[in-house]
C-alpha positions in Angstrom: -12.2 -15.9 37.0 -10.5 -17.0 34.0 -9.7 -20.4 33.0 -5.8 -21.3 32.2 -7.1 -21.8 28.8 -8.4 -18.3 28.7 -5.1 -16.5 30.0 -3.6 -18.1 27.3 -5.6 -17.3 24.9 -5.2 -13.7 25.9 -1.3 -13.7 26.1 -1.5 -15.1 23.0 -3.5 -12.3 21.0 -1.5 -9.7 23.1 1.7 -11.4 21.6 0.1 -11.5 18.6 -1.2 -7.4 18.5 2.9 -6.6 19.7 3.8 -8.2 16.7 1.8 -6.0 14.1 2.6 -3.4 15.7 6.5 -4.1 15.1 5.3 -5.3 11.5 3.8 -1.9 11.5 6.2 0.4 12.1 9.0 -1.4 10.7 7.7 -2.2 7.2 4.8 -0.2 6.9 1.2 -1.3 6.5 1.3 -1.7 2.9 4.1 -4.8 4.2 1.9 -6.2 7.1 0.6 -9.5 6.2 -0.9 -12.2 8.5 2.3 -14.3 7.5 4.4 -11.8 8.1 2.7 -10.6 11.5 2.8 -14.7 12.1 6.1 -14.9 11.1 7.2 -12.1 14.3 5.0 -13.6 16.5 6.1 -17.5 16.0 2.5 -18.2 15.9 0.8 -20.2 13.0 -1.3 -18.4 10.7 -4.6 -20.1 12.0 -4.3 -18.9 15.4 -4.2 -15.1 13.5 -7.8 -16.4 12.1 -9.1 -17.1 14.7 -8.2 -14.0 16.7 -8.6 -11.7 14.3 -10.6 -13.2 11.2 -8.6 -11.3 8.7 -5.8 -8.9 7.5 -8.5 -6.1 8.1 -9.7 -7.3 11.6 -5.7 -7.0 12.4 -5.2 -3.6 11.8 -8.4 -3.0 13.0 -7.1 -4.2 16.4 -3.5 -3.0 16.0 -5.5 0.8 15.4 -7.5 0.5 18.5 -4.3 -1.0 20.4 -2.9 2.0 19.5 -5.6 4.5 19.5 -5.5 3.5 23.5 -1.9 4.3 24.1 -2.1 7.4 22.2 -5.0 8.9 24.1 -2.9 7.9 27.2 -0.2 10.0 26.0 -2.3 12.8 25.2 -4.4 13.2 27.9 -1.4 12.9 30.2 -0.1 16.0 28.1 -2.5 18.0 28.3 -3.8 17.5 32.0 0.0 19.3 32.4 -0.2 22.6 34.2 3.2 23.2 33.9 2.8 23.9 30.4 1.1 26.9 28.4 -1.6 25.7 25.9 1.1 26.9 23.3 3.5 24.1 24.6 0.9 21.8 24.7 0.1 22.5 21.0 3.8 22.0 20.1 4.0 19.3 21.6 1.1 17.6 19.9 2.6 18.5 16.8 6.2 17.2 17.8 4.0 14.0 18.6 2.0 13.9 15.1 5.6 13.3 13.6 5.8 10.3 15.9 2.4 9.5 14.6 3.4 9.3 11.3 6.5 7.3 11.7 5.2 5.0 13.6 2.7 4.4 11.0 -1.3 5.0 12.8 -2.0 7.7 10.7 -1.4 5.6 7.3 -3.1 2.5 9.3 -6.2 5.1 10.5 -6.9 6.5 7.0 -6.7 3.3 4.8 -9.4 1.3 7.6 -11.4 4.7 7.0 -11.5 4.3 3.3 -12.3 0.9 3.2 -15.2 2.2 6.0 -16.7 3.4 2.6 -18.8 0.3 1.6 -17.9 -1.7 5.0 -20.1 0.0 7.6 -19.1 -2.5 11.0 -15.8 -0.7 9.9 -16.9 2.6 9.3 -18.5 2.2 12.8 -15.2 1.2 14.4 -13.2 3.9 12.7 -15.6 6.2 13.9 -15.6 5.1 17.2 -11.3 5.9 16.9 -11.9 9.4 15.5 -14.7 10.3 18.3 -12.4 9.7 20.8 -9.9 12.0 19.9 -12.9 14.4 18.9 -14.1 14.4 22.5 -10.6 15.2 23.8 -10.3 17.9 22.2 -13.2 19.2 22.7 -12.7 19.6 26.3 -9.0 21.0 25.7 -10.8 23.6 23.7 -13.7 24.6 26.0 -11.3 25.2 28.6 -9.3 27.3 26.4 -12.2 29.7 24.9 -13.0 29.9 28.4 -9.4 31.2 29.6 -9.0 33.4 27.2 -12.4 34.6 26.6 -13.4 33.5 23.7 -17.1 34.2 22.5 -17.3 34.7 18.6 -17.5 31.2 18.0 -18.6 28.1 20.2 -16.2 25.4 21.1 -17.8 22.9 19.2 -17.3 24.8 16.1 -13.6 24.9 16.7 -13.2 21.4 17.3 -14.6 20.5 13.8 -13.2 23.2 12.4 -9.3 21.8 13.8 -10.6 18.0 13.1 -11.5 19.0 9.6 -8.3 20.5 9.2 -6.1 18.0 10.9 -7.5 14.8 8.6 -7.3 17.3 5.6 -3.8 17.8 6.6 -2.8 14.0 7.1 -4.2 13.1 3.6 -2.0 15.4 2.0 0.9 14.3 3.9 0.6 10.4 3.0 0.0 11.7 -1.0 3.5 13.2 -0.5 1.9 17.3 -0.9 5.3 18.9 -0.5 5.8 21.6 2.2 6.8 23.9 -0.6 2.8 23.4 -2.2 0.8 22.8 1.0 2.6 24.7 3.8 1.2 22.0 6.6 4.1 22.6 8.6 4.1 26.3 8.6 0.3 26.2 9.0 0.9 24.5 11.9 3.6 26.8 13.6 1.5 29.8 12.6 -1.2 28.2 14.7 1.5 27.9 17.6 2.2 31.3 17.4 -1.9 32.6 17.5 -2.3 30.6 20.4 1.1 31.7 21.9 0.0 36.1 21.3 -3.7 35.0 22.8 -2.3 33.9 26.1 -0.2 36.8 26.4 -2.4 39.3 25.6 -4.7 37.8 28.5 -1.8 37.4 30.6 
């Protein structure tokens, strides 16, 4: 059982984590600071600290807080069997916009950089990326099963769509214009394949 001290120790770092996130999505994560993050929370900075350590052990939480709710919302997507996979891929596009407003996918690729020559945050960011790696993985076994599928395994699809889908994030935070990179079309066009494969199996 946990101790009064404990509770409040955990409402406090929840109170804490709703704050970055705020932080987050209003002024970006170039803008979140442990002041700042502090400031939202009306907690002093040493009680940041000793949740979190540091400006990087924040986000790092704030990602994973995230990460959690995300999954959530996908998986309840795509358990839908009201909806064609087509939908279901609109729809996961329609929720990448949210994505990047809401400012995970700049948070998710700066903590991956600086994974580069940190490797406990390399393993963390890893852990984030898996996670979506093995959801999709099973939304696209069931599909090459459904519509017969068997020039290439599912395993190679879902790298082949990861690959693409990080590629395509970088280029969006650079600011690649639609006109030079056609993500957005790329991304309807894929729509549309999946759309003409479920009708031809009917």
């Amino acid at each position: 059982m946990l101790t009064r001290n404990a509770l409040g120790s955990q409402s406090t770092k929840a109170q804490i984590l709703r704050a970055a996130r705020l932080v987050l999505q209003r002024d970006g994560v170039g803008n979140l600071t442990i002041r700042s993050v502090a400031s939202e929370a009306d907690v002093n900075l040493a009680l940041i600290h000793y949740h979190f350590h540091s400006r990087d052990g924040l986000l790092l939480a704030v990602l994973e807080d995230l990460n959690d709710d995300l999954l959530t919302r996908q998986r309840g997507m795509y358990d839908r069997p009201d909806m064609t996979l087509a939908e279901k891929w609109r729809q996961a596009v329609d929720f990448y916009h949210q994505d990047l407003d809401s400012g995970y996918v700049r948070t998710l690729l700066e903590l991956a950089a600086h994974g580069y020559t940190n490797p406990q945050m390399a393993e963390r960011v890893r852990a984030v990326m898996g996670a979506w790696q093995d959801l999709l993985y099973d939304v696209i076994a069931g599909a090459v099963r459904r519509l017969q599928i068997t020039s290439v395994e599912p395993a190679e699809l879902t790298s082949m769509l990861v690959s693409f889908w990080y590629g395509m994030e970088q280029r969006h935070l650079l600011g690649v214009s639609e006109e030079h990179g056609h993500m957005w079309q790329t991304l309807r066009t894929i729509g549309c394949l999946i759309e003409h494969m479920e009708q031809r199996q009917g």
